[in-house]
C-alpha positions in Angstrom: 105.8 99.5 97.6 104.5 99.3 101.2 104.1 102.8 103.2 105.3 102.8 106.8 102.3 103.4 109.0 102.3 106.7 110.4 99.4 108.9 111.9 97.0 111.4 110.0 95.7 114.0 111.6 93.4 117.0 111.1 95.4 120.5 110.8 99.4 121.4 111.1 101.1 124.7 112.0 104.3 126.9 111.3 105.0 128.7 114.2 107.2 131.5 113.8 109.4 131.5 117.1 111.6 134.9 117.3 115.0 134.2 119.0 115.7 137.4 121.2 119.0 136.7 122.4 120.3 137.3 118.9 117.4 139.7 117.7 118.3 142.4 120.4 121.3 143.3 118.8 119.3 145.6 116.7 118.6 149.0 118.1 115.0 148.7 116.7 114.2 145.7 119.5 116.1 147.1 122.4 113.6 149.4 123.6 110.5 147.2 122.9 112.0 144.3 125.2 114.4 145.4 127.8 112.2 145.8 130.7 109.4 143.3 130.0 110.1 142.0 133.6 111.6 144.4 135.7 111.7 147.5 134.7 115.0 148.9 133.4 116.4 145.9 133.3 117.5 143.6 130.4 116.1 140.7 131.9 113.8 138.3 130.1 111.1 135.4 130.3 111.4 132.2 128.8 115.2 132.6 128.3 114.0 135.6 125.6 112.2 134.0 123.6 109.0 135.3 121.8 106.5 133.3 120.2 105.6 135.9 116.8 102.8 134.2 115.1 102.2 131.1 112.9 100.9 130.2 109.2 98.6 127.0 108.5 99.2 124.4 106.2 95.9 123.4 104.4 94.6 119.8 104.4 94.9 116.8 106.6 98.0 113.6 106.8 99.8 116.8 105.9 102.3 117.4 109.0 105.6 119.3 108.3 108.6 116.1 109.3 111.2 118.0 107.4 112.1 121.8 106.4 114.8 123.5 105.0 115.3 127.2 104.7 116.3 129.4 101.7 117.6 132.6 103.5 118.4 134.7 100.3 114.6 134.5 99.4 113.4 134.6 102.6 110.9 131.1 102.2 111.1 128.0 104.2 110.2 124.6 102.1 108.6 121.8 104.8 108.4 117.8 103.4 105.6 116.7 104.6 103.4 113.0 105.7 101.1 113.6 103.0 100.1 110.4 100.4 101.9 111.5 98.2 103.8 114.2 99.2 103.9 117.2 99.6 106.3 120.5 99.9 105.0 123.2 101.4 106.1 126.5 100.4 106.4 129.5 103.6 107.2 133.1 103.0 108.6 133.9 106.6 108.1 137.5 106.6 110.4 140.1 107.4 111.3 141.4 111.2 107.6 141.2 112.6 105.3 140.4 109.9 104.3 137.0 110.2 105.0 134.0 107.9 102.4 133.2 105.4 101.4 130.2 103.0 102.6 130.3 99.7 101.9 127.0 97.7 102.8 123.8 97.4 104.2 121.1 95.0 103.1 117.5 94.9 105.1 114.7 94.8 104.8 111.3 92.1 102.2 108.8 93.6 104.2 106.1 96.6 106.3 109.0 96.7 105.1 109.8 100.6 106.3 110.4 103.7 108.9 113.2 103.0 111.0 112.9 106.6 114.0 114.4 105.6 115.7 117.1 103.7 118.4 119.3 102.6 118.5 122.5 100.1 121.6 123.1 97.5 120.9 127.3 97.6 123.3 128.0 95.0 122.0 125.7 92.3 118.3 125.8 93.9 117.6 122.5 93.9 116.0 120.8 97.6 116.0 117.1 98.2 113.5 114.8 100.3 114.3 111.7 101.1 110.5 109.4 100.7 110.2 107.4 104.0 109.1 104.0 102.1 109.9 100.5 102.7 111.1 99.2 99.5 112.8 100.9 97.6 113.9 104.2 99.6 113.8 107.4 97.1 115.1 110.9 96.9 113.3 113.5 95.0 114.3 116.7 93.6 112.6 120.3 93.9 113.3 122.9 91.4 113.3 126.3 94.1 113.8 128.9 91.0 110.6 128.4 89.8 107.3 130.3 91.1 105.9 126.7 91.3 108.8 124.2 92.3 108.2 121.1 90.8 109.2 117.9 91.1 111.7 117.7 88.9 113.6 114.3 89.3 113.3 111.2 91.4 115.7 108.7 92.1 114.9 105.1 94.0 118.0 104.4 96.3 120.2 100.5 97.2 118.7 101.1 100.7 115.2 101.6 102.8 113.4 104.2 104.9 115.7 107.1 104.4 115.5 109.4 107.4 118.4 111.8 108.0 119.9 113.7 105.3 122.8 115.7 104.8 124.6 117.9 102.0 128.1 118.6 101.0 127.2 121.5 98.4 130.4 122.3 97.4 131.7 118.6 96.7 128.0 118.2 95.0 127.2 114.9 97.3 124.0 113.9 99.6 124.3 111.3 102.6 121.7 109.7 103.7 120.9 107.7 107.1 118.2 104.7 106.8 115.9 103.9 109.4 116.7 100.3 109.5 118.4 97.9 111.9 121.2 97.9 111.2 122.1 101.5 109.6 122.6 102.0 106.2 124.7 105.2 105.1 123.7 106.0 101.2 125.6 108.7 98.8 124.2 110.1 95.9 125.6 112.4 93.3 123.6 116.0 93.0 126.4 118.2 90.8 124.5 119.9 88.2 127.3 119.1 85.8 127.2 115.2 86.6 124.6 112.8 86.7 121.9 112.6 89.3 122.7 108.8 90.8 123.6 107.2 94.0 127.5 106.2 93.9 129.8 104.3 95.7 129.0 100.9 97.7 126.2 101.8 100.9 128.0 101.6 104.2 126.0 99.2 106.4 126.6 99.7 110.0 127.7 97.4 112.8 125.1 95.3 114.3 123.0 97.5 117.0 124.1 100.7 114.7 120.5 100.9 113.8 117.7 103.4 113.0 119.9 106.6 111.8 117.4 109.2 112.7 119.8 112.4 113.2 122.5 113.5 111.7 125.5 116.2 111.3 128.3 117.1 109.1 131.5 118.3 108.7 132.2 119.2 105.9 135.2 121.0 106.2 137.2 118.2 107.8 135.1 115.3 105.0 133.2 113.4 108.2 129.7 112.9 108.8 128.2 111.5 112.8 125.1 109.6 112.4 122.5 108.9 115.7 121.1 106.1 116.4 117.9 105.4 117.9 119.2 102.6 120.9 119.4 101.9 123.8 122.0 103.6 124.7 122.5 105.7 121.6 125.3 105.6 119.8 126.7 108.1 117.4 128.5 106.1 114.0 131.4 108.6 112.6 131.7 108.1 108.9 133.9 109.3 106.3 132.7 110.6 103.5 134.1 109.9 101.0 136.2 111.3 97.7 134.7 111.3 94.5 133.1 108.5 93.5 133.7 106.6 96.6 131.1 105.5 99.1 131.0 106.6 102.8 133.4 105.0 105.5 132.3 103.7 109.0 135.3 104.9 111.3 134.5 103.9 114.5 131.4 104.7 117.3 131.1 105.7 120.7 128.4 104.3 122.8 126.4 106.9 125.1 125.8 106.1 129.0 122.8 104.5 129.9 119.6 106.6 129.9 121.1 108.4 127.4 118.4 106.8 124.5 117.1 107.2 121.0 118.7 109.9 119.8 116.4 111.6 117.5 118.5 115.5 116.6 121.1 116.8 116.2 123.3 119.5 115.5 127.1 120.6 115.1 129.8 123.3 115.6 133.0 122.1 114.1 135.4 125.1 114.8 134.6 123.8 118.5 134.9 120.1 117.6 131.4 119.3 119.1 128.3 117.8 118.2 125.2 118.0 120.4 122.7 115.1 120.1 118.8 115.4 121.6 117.2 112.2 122.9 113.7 111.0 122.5 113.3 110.5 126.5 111.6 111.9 129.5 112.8 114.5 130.6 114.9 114.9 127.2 119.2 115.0 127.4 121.9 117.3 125.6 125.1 114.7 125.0 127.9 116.4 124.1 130.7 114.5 121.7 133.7 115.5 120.6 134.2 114.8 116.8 138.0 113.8 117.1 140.1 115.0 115.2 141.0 113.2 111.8 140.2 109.7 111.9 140.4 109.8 115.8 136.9 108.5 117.2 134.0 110.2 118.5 133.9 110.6 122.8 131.2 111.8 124.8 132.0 114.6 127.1 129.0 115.5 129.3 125.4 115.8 128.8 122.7 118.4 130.4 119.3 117.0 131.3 116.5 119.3 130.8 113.3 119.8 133.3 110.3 117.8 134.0 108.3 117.8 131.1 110.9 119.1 128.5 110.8 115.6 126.6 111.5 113.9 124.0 113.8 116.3 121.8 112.9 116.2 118.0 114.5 118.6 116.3 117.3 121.5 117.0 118.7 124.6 115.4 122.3 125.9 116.2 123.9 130.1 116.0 127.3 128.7 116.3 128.5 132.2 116.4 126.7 132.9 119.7 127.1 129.5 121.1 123.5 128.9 121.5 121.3 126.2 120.6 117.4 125.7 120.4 115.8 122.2 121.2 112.3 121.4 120.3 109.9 119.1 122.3 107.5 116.2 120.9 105.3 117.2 123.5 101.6 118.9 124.4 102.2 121.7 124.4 105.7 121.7 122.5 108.4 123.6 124.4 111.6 125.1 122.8 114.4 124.6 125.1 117.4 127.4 124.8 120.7 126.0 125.6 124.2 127.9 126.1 126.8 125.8 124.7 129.8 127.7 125.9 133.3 127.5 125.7 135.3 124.4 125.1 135.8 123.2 128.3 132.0 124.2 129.7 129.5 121.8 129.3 125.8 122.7 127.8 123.7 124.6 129.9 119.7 125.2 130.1 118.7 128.8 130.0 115.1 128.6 129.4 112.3 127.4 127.4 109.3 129.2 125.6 105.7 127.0 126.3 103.7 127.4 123.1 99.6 127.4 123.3 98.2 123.4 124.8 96.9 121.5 122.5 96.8 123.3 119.1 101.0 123.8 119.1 102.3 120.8 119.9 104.4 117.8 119.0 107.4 119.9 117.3 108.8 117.9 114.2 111.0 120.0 112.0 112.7 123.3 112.2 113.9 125.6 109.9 116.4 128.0 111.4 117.4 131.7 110.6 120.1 132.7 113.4 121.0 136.0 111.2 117.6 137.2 111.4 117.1 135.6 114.8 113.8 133.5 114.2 113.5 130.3 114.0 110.6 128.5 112.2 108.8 125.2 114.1 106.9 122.7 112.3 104.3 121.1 114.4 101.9 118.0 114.6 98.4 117.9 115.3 99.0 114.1 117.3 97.0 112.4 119.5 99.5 109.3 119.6 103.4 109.4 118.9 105.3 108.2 116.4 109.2 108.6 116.7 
């Protein structure tokens, strides 16, 4: 089994970012924050955005590529780069107290490079796909113990798994492989049925390659995949009854400069999906999901400031029609973005700066909108990887 090369570096952070524009609903917050520019005035730097505080991750190669976030108990799980790997277990904390280091579970040995996930709250089960050349693997975390363990493993038809999605009610994962072209991968996760990929892999059209972002819909049974090209694409996929394996529908092609998409996120009451690119300065593309089997379209697309680059990772409050974009860069930026109505394309309302060179290169992001945090991953990198 051959490990794809990645970086390994000394010391990663979780940086607890509080998200004031939904926050400030609370009475409790009102007073401490209207006024921190003007006086008597609700207006606010950095598009209201705080940075809170931040938890360490203990021991090196371990960086954070993939979180997900248990919101009934209040603890953020993070897949990490470690050989093998490793989850790392966060308690976030509760209004101002800061997140804190819990624990963390250790993977079988190959199984490394954990660069996606999903969590299944109900049944308490997470899932990580393992980044490795041949075969690609899914493990599974048991959350309702103090000490999650691995509890299951699984090699999968395809290689270099590297989005993920769920469909916890139908009891399916989908996975996007980071291979040219595409695969699309299914596997069964219903407690009642047997853990095991099922269906026949969708492979994607040629230049449908490197699925590195993904969103669902699982409401309407489609899933839009991002590729990392030039120009992106996004691949909308069906996904699927049963036993079946995924569908390719169709694929819209993005204008040009408008590469290597590398996030993603969704809000299908709207009918949109907003994809980040890996470029300098980063882009916002708006696509409309279309509805049924109707194909994907782009709509517009926002490009952000000098120096808010390459856009890794993303959190959505659908509800408030506000998104949160964060930067691969030194030091990381997150980006606040109002989505607006249908018929209004995304807009830039500020970004938070974190501290140079010890909060940088943002990977992963676990978000809270309820609570209105959201929870960064970061990289200690002094070269990229994508």
């Amino acid at each position: 089994m051959q490990r794809k090369p990645y970086a390994l570096f000394n010391k990663t952070c979780v940086l607890l970012l509080v998200l004031v524009a939904v926050f400030i609903s609370g009475i409790a917050m009102a007073a401490g924050t209207t006024g921190n520019t003007v006086a008597g005035t609700p207006v606010y730097p950095d598009g209201g955005m705080r940075r809170m505080d931040s938890a360490s991750i203990p021991g090196s190669g371990n960086d954070p590529w993939s979180a997900v976030l248990d919101t009934v108990n209040g603890v953020a799980y993070y897949g990490t780069s470690a050989d093998p790997g490793r989850v790392e277990k966060i308690r976030l904390g509760v209004s101002v107290t800061p997140p804190s280091y819990m624990g963390s579970s250790t993977m079988n040995t190959t199984e490394n490079d954990l660069m996606c996930g999903v969590i299944d709250p109900e049944n308490q089960f997470a899932y990580f796909g393992v980044n490795t050349d041949t075969p690609g693997r899914v493990v599974k975390v048991n959350l309702s113990l103090s000490y999650f363990p691995r509890v299951d493993g699984l090699a999968l038809s395809g290689n270099l798994p590297r989005s993920a999605l769920i469909d916890a009610v139908n009891g399916y994962l989908y996975f996007g492989t980071d291979t040219s072209p595409g695969h699309v991968l299914k596997v069964d996760i219903a407690p009642e049925r047997t853990f095991v990929e099922v269906g026949t892999p969708l492979t994607c059209l040629t230049g449908e390659d490197k699925l590195l972002c993904a969103a669902i819909d699982t409401s309407h049974g489609y899933a839009y995949f991002g590729t990392y090209t030039t120009p992106g694409r996004i691949v909308k996929v069906a996904l699927g009854t049963a036993g079946s394996g995924p569908a390719r529908i169709g694929a819209v092609t993005l204008n040009a400069g408008e590469d290597n998409l590398r996030c993603a996120v969704i809000d299908p009451d709207r009918g949109f999906a907003y994809f980040g690119t890996d470029t300098s300065p980063g882009k916002i593309i708006r696509v409309a999901l279309g509805e049924g089997a109707a194909l994907p379209a782009r709509v517009d697309a926002l490009t952000l400031d000098s120096g808010e680059n390459r856009l890794w990772c993303a959190t959505l409050d659908s509800t408030v029609k506000l998104a949160w974009f964060g930067t691969y860069t030194n030091p990381g930026n997150i980006v606040k973005i109002r989505l607006g109505n249908t018929e209004d394309a995304p807009v830039r309302i500020g970004a938070l700066p974190l501290t140079l060179n010890t909060e940088k290169s943002l990977l992963s992001v676990a978000g809270d909108p309820e609570q209105g945090y959201a929870h960064f991953g970061t990289q200690q990198s002094s070269s990229s990887s994508r």
